[in-house]
N, C-alpha and C positions, 0 to 999 in steps of 0.2 A: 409042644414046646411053649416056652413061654419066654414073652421079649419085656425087656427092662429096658426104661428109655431115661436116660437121663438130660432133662433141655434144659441148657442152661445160659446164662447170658452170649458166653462168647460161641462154644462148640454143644452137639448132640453127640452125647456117649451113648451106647446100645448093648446089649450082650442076649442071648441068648440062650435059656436054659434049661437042662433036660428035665423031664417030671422025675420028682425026688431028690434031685442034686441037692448038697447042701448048699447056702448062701457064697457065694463067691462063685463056685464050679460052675462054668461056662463054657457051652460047646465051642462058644465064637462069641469073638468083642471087637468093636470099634468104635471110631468117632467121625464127624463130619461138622465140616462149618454152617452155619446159618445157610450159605449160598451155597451149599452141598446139599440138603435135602433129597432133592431129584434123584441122590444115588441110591437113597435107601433101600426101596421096591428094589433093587438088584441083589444088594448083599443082603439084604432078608429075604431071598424068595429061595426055595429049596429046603426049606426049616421045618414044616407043617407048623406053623405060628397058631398057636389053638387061644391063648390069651395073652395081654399085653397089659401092663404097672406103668404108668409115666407121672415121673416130676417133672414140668415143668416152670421154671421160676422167668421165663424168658417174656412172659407177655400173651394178651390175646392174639394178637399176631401170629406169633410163632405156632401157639393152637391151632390155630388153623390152616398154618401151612401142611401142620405133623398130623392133622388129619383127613387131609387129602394127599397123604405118602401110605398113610398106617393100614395095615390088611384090615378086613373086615372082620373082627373079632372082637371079642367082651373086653375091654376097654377100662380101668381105674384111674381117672387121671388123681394121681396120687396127691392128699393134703393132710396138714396137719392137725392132732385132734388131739383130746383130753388121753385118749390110752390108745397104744395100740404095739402088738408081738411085748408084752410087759412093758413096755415105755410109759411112764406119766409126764404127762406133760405142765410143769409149771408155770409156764407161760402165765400172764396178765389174761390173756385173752387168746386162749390154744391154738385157734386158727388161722390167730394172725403171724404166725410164726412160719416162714420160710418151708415149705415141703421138701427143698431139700437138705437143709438143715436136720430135719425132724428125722429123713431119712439118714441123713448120714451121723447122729446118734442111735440111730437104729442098729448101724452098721456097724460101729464102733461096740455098740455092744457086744453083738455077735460074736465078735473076734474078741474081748477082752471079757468075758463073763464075769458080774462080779466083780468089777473095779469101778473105784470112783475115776471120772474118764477127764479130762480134756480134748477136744476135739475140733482140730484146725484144718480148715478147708480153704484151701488156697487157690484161688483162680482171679476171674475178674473183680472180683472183690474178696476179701477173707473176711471168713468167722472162725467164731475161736468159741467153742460152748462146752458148759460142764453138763455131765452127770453123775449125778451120786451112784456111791455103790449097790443101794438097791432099785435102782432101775427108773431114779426121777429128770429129768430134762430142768437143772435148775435156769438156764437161761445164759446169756452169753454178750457178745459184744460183735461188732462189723464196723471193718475198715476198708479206706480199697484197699486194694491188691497190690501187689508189687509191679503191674506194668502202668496200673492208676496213680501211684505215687510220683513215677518220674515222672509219667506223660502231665502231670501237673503240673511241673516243676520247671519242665519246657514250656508249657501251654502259657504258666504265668508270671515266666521271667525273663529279661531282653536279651542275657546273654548266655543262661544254662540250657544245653544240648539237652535234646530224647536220648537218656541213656539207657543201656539195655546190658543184663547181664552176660559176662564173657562163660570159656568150658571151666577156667577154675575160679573160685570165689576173691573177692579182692580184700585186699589188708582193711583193719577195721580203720583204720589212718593211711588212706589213700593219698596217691602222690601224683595224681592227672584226677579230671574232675568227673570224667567218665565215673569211673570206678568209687568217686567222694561220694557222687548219688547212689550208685548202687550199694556202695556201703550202708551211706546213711538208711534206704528206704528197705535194706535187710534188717540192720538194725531194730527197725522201728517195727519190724513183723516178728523179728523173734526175742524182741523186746515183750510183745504182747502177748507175746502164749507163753513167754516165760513166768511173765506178772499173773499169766491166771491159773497154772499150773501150783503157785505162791501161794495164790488166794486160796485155792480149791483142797489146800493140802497135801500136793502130789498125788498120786496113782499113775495109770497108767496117762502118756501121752500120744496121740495119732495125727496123725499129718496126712494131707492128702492132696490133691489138684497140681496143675499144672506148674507153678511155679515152690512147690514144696521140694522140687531137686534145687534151686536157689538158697531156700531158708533152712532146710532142716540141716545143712553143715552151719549154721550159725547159732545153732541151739545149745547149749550149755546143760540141758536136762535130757534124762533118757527118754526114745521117743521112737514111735514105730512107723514108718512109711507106708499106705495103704494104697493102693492105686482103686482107684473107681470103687469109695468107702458108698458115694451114696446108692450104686446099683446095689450092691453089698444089701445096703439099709432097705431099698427095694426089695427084694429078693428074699428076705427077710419077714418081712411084711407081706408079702405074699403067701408064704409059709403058713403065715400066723391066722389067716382067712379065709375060714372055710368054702367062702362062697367060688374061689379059685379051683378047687375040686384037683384033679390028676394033670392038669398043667406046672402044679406047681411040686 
């Protein structure tokens, strides 16, 4: 089997996958907070775990928590490079460019063969990255996130509350203030994948992370919902690497 780890600022995503499944097919998935680690060794034991793919964008820290949890097995902690599963990377400087970023145009590939892509990944901070139709990584933009927006807004004003998204989305002319921020700070994320969707010429659009059930009912362009795009991009990339052998 082979484990895809996605560590990322706020939660560790994981899945699990048979040798030869295609990218996405997963015997088992989940997540865990930062202060969940310790669970890992549990819901991964039973798998025959033979290799392991991790992005990490979380820090040396967290490296080192995830590998005194991770089985004793061949190990990619996954980054970003000039090419890799067909991907070019135009990056300035290829490897300064987010691994899971890199991955999760991987991923978006995958599922969209052949399209010029936009690619929003919505969590503790959003990115929003194009790739061209044959397969280049033109590069992209990063804002926070939808829960970084308001906790700002709180953090740096005397009398605006921590607002936090309700079950249905709010009028874009909100009428309590709860709901004015959550307006505004949807606004301003599906303001921006709209703008790059614009720039990029349309294709296809993908949405993904934790807070993409918030934004994607505010998008005005057609657009596909991806859950867990970067193990996707993972899994993927593992595919494309021979050195991975019958794990993958």
């Amino acid at each position: 089997m082979l484990l895809l780890v996605d560590a990322g600022n706020t939660r560790v995503k994981w899945a699990i996958a048979e040798p030869g499944a295609a990218p996405g097919q997963w015997r088992e998935q989940g997540a865990v907070t930062h202060a969940q680690l310790d669970r890992l060794p549990a819901l991964w034991s039973g798998h025959d775990i033979a290799a392991a793919i991790i992005s990490n964008v979380g820090g040396a820290a967290l490296r080192a928590e995830l590998s005194a949890v991770l089985p004793q097995v061949p190990i990619e902690w996954f980054a970003s490079s000039a090419e890799r599963a067909g991907l070019r990377n135009a990056y300035r400087n290829p490897g300064q460019l987010g691994s899971d970023r890199f991955a999760a145009a991987l991923g978006a590939r995958t599922l969209e063969p052949g399209k010029a892509l936009v690619v929003a990944t919505c969590g503790t901070a959003t990115t929003i990255d194009a790739v061209s139709a044959d397969g280049v990584f033109v590069g992209g933009m990063i804002l926070p996130g939808l829960a970084l927006m308001a906790g700002s807004l709180a953090r740096g004003t005397a009398q605006l509350p921590q607002a936090t998204p309700g079950a249905a989305p709010p009028p874009l002319f909100a009428d309590n203030t709860n709901d004015a921020i959550v307006s505004g700070c949807i606004s301003a994320q599906a303001g921006a994948i709209e703008r790059a969707m614009a720039a990029h010429g349309g294709g296809a659009c993908i949405i993904s992370g934790g807070a993409a059930q918030y934004i994607a009912p505010a998008l005005t362009v057609s657009h596909r919902i991806a859950d867990n795009i970067v193990l996707v991009g993972l899994h993927a990339a593992a595919h494309a690497n021979p050195m991975w052998g019958s794990p993958c």
